[in-house]
C-alpha positions as CSV (number, residue, x, y, z in Angstrom):
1,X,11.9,12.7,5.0
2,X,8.8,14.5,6.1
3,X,7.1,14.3,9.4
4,X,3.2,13.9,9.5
5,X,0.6,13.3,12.0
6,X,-2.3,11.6,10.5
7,X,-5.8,10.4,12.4
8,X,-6.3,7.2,11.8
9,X,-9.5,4.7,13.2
10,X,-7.8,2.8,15.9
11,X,-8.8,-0.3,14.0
12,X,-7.1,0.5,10.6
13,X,-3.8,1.8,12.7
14,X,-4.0,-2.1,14.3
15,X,-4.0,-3.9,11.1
16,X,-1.3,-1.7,9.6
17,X,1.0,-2.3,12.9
18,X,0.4,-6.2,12.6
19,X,0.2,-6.4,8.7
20,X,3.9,-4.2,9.5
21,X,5.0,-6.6,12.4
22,X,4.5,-9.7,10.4
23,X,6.5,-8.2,7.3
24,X,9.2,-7.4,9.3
25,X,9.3,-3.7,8.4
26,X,8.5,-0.3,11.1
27,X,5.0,1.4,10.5
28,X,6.9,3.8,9.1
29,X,8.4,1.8,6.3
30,X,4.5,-0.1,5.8
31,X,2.4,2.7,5.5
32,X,5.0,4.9,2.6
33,X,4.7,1.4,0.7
34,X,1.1,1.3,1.1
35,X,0.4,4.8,-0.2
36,X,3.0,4.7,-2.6
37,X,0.8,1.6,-3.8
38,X,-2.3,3.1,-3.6
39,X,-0.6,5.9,-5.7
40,X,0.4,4.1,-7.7
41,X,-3.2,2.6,-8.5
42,X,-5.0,5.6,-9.5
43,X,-2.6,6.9,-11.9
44,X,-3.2,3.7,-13.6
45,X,-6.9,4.5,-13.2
46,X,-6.0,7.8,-14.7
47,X,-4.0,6.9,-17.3
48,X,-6.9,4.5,-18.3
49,X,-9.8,7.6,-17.9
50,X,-7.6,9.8,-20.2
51,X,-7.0,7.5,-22.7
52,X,-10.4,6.5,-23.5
53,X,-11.4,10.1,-23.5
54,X,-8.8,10.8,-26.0
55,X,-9.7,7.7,-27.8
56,X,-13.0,6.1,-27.0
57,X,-14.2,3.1,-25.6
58,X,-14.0,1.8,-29.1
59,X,-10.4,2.2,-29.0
60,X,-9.9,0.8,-25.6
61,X,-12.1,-2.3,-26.3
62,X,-9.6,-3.4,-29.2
63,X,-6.8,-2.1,-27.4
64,X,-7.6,-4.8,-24.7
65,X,-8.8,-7.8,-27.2
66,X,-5.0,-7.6,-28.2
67,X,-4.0,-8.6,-24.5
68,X,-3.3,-11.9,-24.4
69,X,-5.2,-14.8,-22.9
70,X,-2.6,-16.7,-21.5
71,X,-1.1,-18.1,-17.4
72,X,1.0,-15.9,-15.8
73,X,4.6,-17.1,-15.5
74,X,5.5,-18.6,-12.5
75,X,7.4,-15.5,-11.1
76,X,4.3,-13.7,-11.0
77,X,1.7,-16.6,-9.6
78,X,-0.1,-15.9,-6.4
């Protein structure tokens, strides 16, 4: 593990010790899985970008008509 000091607004630094408290988890624990999360988001973004570069918005337009238009299963409902 790595040591860091970070500034934070006292207001976000609240919310992420409550959101934290209510989990059950330290601020330690919250904040890797909330950048690892937030990470994880924009390599998908990424991933996306480089593809329809590489391929066009043509490409990625079918690509996505062949996703399909169905309810989750229940494991994944909000």
């Amino acid at each position: 593990m790595t040591t860091i000091t970070a500034n934070l607004p006292e207001s976000l630094l609240r919310r992420a010790k409550s959101v934290a408290e209510k989990e059950g988890m330290t601020l330690d624990q919250f904040l890797a899985i909330a950048l690892s999360g937030q990470l994880s988001s924009w390599d998908a973004i990424r991933s996306v970008e480089d593809h329809m570069k590489r391929k066009g918005w043509e490409r990625m337009r079918e690509l996505l008509t062949k996703a399909p238009d169905v309810e989750p299963d229940e494991f994944d409902r909000l």
